[in-house]
OpenMM code with the backbone's topology and positions (N, CA, C; nanometers):
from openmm import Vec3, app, unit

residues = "UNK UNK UNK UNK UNK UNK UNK UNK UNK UNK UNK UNK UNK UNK UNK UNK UNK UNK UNK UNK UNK UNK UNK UNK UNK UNK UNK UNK UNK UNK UNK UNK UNK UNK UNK UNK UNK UNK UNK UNK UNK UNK UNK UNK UNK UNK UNK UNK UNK UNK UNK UNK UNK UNK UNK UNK UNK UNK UNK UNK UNK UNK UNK UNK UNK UNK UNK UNK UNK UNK UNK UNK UNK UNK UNK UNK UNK UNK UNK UNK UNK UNK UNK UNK UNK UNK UNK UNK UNK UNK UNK UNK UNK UNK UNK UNK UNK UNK UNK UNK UNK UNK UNK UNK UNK UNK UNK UNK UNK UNK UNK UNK UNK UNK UNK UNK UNK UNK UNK UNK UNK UNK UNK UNK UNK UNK UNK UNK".split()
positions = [
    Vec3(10.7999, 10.1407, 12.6825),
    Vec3(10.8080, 10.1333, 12.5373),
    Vec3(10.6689, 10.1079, 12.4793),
    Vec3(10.6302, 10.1921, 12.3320),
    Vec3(10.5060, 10.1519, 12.3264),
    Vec3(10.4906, 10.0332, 12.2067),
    Vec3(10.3631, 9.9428, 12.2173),
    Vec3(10.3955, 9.8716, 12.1571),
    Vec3(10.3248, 9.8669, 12.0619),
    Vec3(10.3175, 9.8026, 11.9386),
    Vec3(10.3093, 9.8253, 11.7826),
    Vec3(10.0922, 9.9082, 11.7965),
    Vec3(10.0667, 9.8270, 11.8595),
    Vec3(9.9185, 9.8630, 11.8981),
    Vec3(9.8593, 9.9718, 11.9551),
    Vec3(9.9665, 10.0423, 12.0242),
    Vec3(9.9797, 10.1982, 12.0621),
    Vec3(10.0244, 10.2735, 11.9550),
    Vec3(10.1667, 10.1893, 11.9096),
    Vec3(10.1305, 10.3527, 11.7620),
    Vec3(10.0173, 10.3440, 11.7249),
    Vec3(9.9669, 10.2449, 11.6640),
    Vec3(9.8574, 10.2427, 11.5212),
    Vec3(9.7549, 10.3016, 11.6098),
    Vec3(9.6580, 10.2950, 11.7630),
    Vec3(9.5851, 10.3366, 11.8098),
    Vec3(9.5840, 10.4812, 11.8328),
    Vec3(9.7224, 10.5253, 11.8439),
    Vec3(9.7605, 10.6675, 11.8802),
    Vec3(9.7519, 10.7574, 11.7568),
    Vec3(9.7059, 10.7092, 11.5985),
    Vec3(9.7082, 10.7615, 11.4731),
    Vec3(9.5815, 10.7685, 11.4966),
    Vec3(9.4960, 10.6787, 11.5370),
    Vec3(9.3361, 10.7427, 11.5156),
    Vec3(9.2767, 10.8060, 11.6215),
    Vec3(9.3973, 10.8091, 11.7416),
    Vec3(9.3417, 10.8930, 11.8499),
    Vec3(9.4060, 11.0487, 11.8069),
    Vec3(9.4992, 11.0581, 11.6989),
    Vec3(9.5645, 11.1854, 11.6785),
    Vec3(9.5034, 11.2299, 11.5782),
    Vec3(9.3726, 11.1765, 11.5151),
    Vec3(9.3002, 11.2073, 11.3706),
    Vec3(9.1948, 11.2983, 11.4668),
    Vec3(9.1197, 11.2101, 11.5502),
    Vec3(9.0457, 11.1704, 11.6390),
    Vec3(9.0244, 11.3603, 11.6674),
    Vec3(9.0983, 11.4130, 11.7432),
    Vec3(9.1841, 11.5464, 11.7790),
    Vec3(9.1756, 11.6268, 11.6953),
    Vec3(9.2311, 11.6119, 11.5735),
    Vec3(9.2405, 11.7135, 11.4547),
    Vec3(9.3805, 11.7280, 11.4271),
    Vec3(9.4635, 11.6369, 11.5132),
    Vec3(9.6309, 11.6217, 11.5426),
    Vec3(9.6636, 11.5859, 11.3895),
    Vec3(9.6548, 11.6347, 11.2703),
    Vec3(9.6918, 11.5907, 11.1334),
    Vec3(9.8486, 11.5646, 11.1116),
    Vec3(9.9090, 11.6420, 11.1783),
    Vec3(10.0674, 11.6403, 11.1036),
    Vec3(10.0539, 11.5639, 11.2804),
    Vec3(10.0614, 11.5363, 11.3900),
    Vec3(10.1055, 11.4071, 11.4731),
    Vec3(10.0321, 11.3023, 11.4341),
    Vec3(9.9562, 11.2557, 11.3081),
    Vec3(9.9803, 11.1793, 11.2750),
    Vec3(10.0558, 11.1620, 11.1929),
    Vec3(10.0890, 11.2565, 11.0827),
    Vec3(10.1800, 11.1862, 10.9809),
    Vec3(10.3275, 11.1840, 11.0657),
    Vec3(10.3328, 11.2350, 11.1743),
    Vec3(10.4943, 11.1914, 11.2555),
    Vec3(10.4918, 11.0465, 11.2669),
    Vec3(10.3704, 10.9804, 11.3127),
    Vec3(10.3895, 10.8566, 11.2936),
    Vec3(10.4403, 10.7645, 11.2097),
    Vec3(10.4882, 10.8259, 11.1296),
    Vec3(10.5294, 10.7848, 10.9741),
    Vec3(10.6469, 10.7730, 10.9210),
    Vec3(10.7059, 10.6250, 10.9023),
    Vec3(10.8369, 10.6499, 10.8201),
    Vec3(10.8050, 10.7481, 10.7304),
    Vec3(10.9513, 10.8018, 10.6621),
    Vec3(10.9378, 10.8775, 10.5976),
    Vec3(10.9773, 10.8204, 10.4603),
    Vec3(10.9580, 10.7047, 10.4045),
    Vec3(10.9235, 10.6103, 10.3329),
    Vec3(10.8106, 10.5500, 10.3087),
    Vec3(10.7266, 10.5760, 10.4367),
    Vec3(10.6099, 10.5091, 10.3887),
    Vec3(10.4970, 10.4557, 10.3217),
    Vec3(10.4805, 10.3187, 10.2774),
    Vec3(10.3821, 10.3177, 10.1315),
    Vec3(10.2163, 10.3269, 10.2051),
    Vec3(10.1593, 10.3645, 10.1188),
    Vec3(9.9802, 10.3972, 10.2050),
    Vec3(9.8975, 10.3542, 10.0530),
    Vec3(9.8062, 10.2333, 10.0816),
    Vec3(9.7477, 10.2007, 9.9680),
    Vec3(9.6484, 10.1793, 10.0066),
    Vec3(9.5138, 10.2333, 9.9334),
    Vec3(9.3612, 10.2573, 9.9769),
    Vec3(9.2948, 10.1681, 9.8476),
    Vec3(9.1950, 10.1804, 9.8886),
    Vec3(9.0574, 10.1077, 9.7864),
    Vec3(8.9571, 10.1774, 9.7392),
    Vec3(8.9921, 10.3029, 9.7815),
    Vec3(8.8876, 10.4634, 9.7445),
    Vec3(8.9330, 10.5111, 9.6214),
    Vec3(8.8402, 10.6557, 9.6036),
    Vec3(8.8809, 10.6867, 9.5277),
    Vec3(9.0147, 10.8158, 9.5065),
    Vec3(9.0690, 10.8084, 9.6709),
    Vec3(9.1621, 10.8891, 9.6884),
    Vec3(9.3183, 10.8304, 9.6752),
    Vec3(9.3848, 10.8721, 9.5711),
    Vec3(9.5430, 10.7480, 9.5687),
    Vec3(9.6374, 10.8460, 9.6166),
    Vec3(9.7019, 10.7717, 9.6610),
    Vec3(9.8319, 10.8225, 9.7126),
    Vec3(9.9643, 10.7920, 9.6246),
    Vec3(10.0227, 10.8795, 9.5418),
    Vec3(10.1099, 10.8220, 9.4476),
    Vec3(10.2225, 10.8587, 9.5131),
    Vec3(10.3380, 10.8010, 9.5355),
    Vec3(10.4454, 10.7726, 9.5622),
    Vec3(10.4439, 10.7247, 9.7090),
    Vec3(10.5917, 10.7812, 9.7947),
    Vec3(10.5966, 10.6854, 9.9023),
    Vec3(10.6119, 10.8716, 10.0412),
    Vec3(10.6208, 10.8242, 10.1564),
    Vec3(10.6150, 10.9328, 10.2506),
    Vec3(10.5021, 11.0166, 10.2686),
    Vec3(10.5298, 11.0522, 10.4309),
    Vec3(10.4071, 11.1221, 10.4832),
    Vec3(10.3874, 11.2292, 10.3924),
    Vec3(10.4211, 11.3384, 10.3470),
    Vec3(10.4057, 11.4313, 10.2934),
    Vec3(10.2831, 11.4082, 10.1415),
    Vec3(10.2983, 11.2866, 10.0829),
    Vec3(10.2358, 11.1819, 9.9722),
    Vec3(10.1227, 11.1709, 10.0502),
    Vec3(10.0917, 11.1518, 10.1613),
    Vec3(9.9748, 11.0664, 10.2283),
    Vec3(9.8895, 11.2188, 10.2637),
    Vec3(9.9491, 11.3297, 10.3202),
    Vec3(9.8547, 11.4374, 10.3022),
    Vec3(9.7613, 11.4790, 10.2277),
    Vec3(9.8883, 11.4656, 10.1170),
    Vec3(9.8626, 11.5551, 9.9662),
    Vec3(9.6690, 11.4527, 9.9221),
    Vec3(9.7728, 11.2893, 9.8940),
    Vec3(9.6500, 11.2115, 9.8299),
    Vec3(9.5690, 11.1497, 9.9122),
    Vec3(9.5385, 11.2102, 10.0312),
    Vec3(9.4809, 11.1557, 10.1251),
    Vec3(9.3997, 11.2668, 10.2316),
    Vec3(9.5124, 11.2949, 10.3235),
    Vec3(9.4237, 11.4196, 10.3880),
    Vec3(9.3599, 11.4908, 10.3605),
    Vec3(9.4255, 11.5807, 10.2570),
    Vec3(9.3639, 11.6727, 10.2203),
    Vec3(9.2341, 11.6611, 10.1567),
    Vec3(9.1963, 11.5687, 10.0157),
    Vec3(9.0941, 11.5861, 9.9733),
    Vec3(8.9887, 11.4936, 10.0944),
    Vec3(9.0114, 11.4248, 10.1788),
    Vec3(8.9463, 11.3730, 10.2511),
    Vec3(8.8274, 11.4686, 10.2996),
    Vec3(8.9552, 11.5896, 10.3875),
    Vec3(8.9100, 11.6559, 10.4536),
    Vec3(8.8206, 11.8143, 10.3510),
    Vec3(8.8444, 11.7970, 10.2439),
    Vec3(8.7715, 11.9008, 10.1245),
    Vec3(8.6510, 11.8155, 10.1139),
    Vec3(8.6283, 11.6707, 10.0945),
    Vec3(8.4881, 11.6366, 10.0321),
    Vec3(8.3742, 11.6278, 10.1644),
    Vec3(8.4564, 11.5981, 10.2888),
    Vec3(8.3970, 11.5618, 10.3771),
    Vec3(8.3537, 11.6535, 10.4824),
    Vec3(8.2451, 11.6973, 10.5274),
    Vec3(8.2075, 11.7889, 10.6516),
    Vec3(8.2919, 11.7475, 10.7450),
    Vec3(8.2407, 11.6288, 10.7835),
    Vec3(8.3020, 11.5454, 10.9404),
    Vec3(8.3413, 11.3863, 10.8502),
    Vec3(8.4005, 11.3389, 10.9742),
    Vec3(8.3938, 11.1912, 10.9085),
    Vec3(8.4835, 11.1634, 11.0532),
    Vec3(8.4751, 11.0471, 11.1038),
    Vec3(8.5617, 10.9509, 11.1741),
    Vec3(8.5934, 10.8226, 11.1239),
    Vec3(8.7373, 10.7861, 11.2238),
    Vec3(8.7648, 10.6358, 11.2032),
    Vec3(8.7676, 10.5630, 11.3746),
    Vec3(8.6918, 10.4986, 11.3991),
    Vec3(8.6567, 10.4240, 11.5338),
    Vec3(8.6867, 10.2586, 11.5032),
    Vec3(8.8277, 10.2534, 11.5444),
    Vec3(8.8387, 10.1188, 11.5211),
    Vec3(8.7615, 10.0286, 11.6735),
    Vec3(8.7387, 9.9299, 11.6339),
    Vec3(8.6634, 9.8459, 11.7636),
    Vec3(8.7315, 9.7164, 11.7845),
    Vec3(8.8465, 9.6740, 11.6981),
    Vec3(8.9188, 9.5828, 11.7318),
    Vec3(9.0904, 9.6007, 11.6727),
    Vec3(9.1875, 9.5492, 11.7438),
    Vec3(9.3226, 9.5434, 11.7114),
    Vec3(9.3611, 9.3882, 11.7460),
    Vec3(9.4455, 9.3298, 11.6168),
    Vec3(9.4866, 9.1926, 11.6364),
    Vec3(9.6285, 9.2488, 11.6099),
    Vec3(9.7086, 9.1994, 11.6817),
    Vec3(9.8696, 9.2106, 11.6589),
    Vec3(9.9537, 9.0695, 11.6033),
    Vec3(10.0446, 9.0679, 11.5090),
    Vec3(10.1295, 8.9024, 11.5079),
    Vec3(10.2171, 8.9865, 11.4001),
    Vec3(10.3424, 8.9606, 11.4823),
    Vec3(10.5056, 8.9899, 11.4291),
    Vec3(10.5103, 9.1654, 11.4336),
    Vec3(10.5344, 9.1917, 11.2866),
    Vec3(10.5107, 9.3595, 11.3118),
    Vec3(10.4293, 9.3575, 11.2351),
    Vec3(10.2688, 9.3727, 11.2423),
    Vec3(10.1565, 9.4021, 11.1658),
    Vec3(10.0797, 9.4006, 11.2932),
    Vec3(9.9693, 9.5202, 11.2407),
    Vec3(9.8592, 9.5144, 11.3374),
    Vec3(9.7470, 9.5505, 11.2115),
    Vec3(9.6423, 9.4858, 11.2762),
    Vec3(9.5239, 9.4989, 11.1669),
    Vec3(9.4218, 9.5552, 11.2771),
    Vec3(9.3848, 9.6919, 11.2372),
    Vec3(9.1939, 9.7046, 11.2803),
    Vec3(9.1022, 9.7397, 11.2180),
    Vec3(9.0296, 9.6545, 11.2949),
    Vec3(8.8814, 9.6142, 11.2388),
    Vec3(8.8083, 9.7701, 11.3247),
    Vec3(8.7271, 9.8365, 11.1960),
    Vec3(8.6307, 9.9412, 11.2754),
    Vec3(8.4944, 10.0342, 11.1490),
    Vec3(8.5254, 10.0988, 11.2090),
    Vec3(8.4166, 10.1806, 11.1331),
    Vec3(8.4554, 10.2996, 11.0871),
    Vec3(8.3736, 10.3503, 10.9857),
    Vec3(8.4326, 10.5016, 10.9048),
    Vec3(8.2910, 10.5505, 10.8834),
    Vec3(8.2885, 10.6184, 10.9606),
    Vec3(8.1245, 10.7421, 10.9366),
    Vec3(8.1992, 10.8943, 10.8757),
    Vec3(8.1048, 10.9429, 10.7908),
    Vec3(8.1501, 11.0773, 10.7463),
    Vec3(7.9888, 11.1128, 10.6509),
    Vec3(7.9756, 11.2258, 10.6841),
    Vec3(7.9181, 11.2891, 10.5966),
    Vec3(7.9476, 11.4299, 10.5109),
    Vec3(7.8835, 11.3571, 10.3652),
    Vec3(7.9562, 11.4358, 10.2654),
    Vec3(7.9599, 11.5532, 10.2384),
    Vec3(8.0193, 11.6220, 10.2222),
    Vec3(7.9965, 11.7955, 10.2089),
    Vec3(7.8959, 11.8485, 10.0378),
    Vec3(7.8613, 11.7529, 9.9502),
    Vec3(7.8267, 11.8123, 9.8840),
    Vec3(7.6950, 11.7431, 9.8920),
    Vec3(7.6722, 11.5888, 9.9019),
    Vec3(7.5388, 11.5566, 9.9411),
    Vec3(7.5159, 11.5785, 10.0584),
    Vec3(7.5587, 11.5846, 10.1776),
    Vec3(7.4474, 11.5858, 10.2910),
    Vec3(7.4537, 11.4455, 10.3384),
    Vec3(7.4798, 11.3897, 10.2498),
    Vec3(7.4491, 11.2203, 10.2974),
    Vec3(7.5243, 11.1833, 10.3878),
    Vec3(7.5252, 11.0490, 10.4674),
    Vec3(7.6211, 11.0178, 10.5918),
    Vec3(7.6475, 10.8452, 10.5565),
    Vec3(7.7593, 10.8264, 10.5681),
    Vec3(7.8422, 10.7450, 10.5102),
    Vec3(7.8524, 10.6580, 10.6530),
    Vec3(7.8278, 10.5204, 10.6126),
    Vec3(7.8825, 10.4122, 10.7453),
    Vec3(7.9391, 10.2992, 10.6870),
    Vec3(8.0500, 10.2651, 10.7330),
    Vec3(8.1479, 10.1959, 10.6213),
    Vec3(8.2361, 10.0947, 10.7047),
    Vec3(8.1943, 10.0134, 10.6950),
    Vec3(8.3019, 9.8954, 10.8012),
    Vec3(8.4545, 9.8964, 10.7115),
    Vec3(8.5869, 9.8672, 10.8184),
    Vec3(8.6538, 9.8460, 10.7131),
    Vec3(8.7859, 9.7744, 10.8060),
    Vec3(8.8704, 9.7210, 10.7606),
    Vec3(9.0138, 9.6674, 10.7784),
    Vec3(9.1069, 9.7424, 10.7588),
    Vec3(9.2191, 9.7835, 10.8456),
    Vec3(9.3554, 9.8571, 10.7905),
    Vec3(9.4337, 9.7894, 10.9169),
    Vec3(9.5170, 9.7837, 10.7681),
    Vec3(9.6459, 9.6597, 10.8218),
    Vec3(9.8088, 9.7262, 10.7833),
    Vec3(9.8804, 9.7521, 10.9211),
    Vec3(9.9526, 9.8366, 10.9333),
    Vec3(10.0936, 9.7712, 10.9738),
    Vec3(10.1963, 9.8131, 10.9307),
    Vec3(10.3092, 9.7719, 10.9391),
    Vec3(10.3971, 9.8351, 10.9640),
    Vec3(10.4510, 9.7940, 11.1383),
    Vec3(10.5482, 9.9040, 11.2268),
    Vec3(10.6757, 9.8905, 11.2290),
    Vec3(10.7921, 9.9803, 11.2205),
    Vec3(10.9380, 9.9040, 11.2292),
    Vec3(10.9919, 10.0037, 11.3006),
    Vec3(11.0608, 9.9707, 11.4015),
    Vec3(11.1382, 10.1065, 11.4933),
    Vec3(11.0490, 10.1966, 11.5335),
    Vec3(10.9501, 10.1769, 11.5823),
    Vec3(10.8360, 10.3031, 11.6263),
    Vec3(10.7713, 10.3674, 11.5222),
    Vec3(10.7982, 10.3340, 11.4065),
    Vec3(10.7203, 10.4228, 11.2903),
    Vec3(10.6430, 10.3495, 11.2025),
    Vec3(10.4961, 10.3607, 11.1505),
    Vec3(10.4507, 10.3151, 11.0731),
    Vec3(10.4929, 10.3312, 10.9613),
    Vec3(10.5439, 10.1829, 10.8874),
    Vec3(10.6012, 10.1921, 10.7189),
    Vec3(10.4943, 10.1591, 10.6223),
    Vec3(10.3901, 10.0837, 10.6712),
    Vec3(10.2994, 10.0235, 10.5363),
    Vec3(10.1598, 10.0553, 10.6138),
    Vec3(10.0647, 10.1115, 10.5036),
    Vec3(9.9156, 10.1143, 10.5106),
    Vec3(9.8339, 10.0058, 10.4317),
    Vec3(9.7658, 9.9022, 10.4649),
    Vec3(9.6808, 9.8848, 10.3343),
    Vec3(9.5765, 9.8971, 10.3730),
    Vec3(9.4400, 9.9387, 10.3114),
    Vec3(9.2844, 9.9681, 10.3290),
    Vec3(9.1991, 9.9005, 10.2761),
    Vec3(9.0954, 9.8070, 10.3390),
    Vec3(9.0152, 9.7718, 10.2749),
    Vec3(8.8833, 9.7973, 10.3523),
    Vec3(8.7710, 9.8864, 10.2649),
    Vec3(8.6465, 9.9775, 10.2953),
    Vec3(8.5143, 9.9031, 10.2337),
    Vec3(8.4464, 9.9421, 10.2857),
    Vec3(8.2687, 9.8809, 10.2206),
    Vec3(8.2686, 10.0599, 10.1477),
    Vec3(8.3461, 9.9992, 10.0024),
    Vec3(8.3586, 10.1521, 9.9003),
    Vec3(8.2084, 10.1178, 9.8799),
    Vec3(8.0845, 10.0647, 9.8371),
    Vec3(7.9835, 10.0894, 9.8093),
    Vec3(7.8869, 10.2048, 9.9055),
    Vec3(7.9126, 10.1476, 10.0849),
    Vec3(7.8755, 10.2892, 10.1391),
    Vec3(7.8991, 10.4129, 10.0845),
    Vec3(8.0696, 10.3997, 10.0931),
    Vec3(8.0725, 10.5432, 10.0592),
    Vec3(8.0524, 10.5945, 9.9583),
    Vec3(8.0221, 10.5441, 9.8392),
    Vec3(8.0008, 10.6355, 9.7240),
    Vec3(7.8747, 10.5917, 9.7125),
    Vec3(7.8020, 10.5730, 9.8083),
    Vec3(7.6513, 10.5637, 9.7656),
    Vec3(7.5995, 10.7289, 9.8792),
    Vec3(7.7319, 10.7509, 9.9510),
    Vec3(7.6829, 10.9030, 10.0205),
    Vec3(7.7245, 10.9827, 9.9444),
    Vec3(7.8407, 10.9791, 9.8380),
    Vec3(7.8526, 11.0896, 9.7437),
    Vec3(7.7821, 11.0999, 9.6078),
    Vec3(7.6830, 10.9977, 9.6243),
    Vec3(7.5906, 11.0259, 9.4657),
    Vec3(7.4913, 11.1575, 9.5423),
    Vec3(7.4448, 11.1973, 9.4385),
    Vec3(7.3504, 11.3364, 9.4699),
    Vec3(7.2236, 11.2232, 9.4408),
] * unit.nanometer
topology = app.Topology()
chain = topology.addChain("A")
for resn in residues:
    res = topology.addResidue(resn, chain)
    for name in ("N", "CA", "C"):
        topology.addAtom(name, app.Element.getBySymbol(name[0]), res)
């Protein structure tokens, strides 16, 4: 059985890939996803998290990763601590961004996202 620290690891090893829709399988299909960017996700479910999330991610950004370097687990939440590099497709610039995402598993599926980013990196790589 895997445990709450394998899903959430197996979402950035399935980003990681280019695995976009095995990650959103990871996903209740309820799920709320709340960021600190300037990308929102309005309503609830994977299909929501593409739209206000993947997609323009993957439009502003050449490349970009998420390399988490730590996982703390307690009850059903897992939080990791890591890094977000990307560089921007319209500046050129390259983005390094420490950040927290704290995730909440129930029955094998991730139900809750929350994000918290060093937003000053990154929009100091999308100024021209």
């Amino acid at each position: 059985m895997l445990t709450l620290t394998d899903i959430v690891a197996s979402f950035y090893n399935k980003l990681k890939s280019g695995d976009a829709a095995g990650a959103l399988g990871l996903m209740a299909p309820d799920i709320e996803w709340i960021t600190m960017w300037h990308y929102k996700v309005d309503g609830r479910g994977p299909e929501r998290v593409a739209e206000g999330l993947f997609k323009p991610l993957m439009d502003e950004w050449t490349s970009f990763a998420l390399v988490p370097s730590e996982f703390i687990t307690e009850g059903d939440g897992v939080v990791s601590l890591g890094d977000f590099t990307g560089v921007h497709g319209a500046t050129g610039k390259t983005a390094h961004a420490r950040y927290a995402h704290v995730w909440t598993v129930a029955d094998g599926r991730i139900t809750r996202f929350r994000q918290y980013i060093d937003t000053l990196a990154v929009a100091e790589a999308r100024l021209s």
